[in-house]
DRENTI-270732 format. One line per 10 residues: their letters; for each residue x negated, z, y of C-alpha. Coordinates in steps of 0.001 Angstrom, whole numbers. Each point is the difference from the previous one (the first is absolute). Last residue first. Example, Ala and Ser with C-alpha at 12.3 -4.5 7.8 and 13.67 -1.06 7.14 Angstrom:
<atoms>
SA) -13670,7140,-1060 | 1370,660,-3440
</atoms>
This chain:
<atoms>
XXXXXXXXXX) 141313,25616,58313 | -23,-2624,2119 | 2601,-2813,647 | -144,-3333,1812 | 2910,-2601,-46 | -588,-3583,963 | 3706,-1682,867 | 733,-3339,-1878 | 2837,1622,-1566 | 1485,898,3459
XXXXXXXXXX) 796,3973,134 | 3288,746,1359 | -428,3773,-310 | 2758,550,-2713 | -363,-3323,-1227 | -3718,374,-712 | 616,3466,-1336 | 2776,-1214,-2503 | -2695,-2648,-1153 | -3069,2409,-303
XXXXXXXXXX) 2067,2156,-1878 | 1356,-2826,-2426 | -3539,-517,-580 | -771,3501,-1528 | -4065,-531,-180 | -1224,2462,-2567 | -2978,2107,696 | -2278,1908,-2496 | -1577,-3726,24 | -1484,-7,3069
XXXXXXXXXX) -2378,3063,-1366 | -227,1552,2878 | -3187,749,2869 | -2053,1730,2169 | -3787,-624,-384 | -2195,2707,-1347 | -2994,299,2178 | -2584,2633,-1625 | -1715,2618,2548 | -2694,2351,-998
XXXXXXXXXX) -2545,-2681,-665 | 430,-992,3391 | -1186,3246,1435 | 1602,999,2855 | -1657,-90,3595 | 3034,-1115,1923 | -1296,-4142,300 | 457,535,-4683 | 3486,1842,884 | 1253,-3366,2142
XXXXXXXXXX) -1724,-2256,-2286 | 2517,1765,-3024 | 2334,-494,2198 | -217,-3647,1020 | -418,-218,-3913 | 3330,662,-762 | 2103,2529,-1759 | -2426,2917,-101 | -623,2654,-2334 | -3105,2846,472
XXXXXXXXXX) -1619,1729,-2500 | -2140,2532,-459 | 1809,2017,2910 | -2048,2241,2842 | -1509,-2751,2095 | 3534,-1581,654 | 1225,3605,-55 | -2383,945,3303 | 830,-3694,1062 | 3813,376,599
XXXXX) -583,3312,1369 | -1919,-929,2525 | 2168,-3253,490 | 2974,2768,387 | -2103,1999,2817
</atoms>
C-alpha cells in the first residue's frame, strides 16, 4: 500500500528531489519520468566549520586515542 502511494504522488508532483543518483535510477526502474526528478547532492560548505584543535586533543586523551590512529566521521 505505502509504495502505492509513494508512486501515485511520484506521478502527481512536477518535481521530484533526490540526493543521489542511485535514487533517482531507482524512481526512473519505478516508471517516473526522469525529467521529473533532479539529484541534488548532500553537502556543506567545509568552510562554515572551524576545526577547535584543542577539542580534538582533550578528546584524544579522554579516549586514549593514539595520534597515528585513522578517525572516520560523517555528517
Amino acid at each position: 500500500m505505502t509504495r502505492l502511494l509513494e508512486n501515485i504522488n511520484y506521478r502527481l508532483a512536477d518535481k521530484i528531489i533526490v540526493v543521489s543518483s542511485y535514487l533517482k535510477d531507482n524512481l526512473i526502474n519505478r516508471g517516473i519520468d526522469s525529467k521529473k526528478i533532479e539529484v541534488i547532492f548532500n553537502s556543506f560548505n567545509i568552510s562554515d566549520y572551524k576545526v577547535n584543535y584543542s577539542y580534538i586533543e582533550e578528546l584524544k586523551m579522554k579516549y586514549n586515542i593514539k595520534d597515528d590512529t585513522f578517525i572516520f566521521i560523517n555528517i
